[in-house]
C-alpha positions as CSV (number, residue, x, y, z in Angstrom):
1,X,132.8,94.7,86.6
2,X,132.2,91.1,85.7
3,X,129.5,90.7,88.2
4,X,127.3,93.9,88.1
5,X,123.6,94.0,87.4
6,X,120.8,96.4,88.1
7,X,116.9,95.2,87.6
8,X,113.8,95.1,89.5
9,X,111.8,92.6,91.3
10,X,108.7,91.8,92.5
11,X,108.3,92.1,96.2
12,X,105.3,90.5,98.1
13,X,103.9,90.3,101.8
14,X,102.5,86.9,103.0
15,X,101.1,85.8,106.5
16,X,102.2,82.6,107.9
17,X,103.3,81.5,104.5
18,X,100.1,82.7,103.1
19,X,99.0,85.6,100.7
20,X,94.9,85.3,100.6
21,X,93.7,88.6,99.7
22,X,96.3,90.5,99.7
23,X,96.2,93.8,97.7
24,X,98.7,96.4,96.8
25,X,98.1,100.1,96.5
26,X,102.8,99.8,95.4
27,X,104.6,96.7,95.1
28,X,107.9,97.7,93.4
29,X,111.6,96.3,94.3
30,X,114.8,97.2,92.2
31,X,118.4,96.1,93.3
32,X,121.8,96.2,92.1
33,X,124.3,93.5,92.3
34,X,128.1,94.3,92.7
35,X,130.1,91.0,93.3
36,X,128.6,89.6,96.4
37,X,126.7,92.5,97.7
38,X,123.1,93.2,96.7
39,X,121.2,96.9,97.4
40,X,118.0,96.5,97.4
41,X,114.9,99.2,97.9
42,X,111.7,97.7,98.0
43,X,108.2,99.7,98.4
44,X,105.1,97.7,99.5
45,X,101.8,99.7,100.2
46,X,98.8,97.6,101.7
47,X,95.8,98.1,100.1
48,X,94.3,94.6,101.8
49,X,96.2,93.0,104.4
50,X,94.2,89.7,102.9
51,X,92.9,86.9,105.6
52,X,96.1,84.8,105.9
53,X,97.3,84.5,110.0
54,X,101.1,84.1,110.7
55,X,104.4,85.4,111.2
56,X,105.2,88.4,108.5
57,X,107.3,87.8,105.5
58,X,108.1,89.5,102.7
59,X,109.0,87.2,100.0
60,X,110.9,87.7,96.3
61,X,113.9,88.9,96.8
62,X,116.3,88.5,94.0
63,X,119.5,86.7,95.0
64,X,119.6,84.3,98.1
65,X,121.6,85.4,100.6
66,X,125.2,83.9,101.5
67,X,126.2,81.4,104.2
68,X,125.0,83.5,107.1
69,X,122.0,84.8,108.4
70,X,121.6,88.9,108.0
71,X,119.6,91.4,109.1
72,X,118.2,95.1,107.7
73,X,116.7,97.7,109.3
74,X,113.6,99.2,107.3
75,X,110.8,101.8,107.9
76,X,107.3,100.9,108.2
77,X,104.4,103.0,108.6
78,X,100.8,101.9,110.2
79,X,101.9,99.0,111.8
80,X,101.6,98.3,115.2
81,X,105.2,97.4,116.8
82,X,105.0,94.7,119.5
83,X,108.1,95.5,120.8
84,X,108.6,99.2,119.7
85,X,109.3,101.8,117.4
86,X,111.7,100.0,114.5
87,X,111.3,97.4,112.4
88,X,114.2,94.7,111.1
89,X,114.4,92.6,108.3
90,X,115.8,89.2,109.0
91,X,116.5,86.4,106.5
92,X,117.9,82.7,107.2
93,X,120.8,81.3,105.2
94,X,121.0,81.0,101.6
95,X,117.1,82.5,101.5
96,X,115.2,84.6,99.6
97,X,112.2,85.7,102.3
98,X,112.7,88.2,104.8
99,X,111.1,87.7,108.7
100,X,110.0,91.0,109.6
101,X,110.4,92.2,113.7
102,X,110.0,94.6,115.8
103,X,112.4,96.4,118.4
104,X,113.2,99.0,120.6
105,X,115.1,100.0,123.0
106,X,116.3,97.7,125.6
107,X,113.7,95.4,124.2
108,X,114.3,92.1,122.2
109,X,113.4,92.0,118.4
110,X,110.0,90.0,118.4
111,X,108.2,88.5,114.9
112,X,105.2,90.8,113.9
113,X,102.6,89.4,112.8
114,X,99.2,89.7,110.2
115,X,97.5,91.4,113.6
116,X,100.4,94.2,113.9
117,X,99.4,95.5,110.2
118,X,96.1,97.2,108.4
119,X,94.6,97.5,105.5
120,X,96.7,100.8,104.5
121,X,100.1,99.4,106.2
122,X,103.6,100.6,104.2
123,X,107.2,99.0,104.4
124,X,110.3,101.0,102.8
125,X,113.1,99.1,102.4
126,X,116.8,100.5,101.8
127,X,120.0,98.1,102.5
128,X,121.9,95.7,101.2
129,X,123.2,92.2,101.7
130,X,125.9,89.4,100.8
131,X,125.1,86.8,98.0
């Protein structure tokens, strides 16, 4: 293939566009690129959730997604779900940081926050998306 590649990245969590004291007990993030679709598994494990306030991101991801926005469902563990009992991964147009929300059933998907994680908080990411 003419436009494969496999490599890792550094994921990282921030809090209203800020990472204060954030600390990492796993931070590891390989993908694979065929053509226009990138898999990516990412592993972040809280060992600080830091003092930043704010929407949750997670931010390095290493190709910017296409002309329209995507989601990805992920698992998270020791976070509090405003809205329910998943957690999706949203990211705007030709970005590379992912909003994180929360959903369940019959309920809209609404943006967690620094106050729906802990100090010991885990995301697990496995998808893919379009370049």
């Amino acid at each position: 293939l003419s436009n494969y590649l496999q490599s890792t990245f550094t994921p990282a969590m921030a809090f209203g566009g800020g990472t204060t004291g954030i600390t990492y007990g796993t931070q590891s993030g390989t993908y694979v690129r065929i053509g226009r679709v990138i898999y990516v598994s990412v592993l972040l494990t809280l060992t600080n959730k830091g003092s930043s306030t704010g929407s949750a991101t997670i931010t390095g991801f290493p190709v910017a997604v296409g002309v329209t926005s995507q989601i990805m469902w992920a698992r998270g563990d020791l976070i509090s779900y405003p809205a329910g009992d998943s957690v999706i991964f949203a990211v705007a147009n030709s970005g590379t940081t992912f909003s994180l929300f929360g959903t369940g059933s019959n309920v809209n998907a609404s943006a967690l926050a620094d106050t729906n994680f802990n100090n010991t908080s885990s995301i697990n990411i496995n998808g893919f998306y379009f370049a």
